[in-house]
N, C-alpha and C positions, 0 to 999 in steps of 0.2 A: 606700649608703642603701637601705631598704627602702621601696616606693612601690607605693600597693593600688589601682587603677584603674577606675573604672564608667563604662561607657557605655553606655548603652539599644538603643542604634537604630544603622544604620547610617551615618549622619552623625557620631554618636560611635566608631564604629569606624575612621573614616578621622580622624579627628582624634587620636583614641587614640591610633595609630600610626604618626602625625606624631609627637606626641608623647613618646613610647616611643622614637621613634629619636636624640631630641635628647638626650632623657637619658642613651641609651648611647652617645651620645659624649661628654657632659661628663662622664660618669659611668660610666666602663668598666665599675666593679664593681657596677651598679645589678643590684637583684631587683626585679624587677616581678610580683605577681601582678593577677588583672586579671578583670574583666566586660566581657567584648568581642565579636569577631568575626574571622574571619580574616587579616584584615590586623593587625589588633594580634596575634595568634599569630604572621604571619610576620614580627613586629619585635620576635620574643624577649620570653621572661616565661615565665608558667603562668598559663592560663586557668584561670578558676574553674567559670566559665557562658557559657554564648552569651549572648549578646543576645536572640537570636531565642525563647531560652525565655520573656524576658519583659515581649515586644513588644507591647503594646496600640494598637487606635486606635477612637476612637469610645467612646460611656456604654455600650453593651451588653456588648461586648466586656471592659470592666472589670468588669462585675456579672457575667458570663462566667467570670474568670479574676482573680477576686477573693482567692480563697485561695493560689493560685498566689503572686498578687505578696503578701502577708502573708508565707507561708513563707517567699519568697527574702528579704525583708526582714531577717525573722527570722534565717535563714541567713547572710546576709552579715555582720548586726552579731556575730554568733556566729566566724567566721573570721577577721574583721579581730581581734579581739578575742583571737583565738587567734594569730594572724600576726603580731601588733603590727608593723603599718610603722610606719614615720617619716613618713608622708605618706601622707594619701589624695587622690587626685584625684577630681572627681566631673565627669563629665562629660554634657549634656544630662539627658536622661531624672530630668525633675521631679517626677514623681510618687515614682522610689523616693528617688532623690540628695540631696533636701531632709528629707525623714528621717532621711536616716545623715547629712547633717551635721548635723542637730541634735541626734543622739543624739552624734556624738563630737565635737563642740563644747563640748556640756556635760562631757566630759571631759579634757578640754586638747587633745586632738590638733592635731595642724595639717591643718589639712580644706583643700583649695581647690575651689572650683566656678566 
């Protein structure tokens, strides 16, 4: 199976990569591409993006780097779209994860968050 992975922050990268490892064991022949951080890179896949590119905290900070997260938004639905997994996972990180599941919900995918 093919499985598209987002995680924001660093609490989704250690979870990611929890996660990423269970799969490649139930799932030898799993592809994973992914929105992560290094520990989900050293549990196999391809990275898309760090996290770190699109790590907010705080209201300024967003009005800050407000275009930034549009684009990667933009960007992601554009890759998943082009990647077609079978599975997105959506991990932490609310602000971007509940717009890609709503955008690929409304197209049948199988989203999880």
């Amino acid at each position: 199976m093919r499985y598209y992975i987002i995680a924001g922050e660093a609490s989704g990268d250690l979870h990611g990569s929890n996660l990423m490892k269970g799969l490649h064991a139930e799932d030898p022949e799993a592809d994973i591409r992914f929105w992560g951080g290094e520990l989900m890179l050293a549990s196999g896949g391809t990275m898309v993006r760090s996290y770190k590119e699109g790590a907010v905290m705080g209201f300024t900070e967003v009005i800050a780097k407000g275009f930034k997260l549009l684009e990667n938004i933009r960007f992601c639905k554009k890759d998943i779209v082009s990647w077609s997994p079978d599975v997105v996972i959506l991990i932490d990180y609310p602000s971007v994860n509940m717009k890609i599941a709503k955008f690929y919900h409304r197209r049948v995918m199988r989203v999880f968050y």
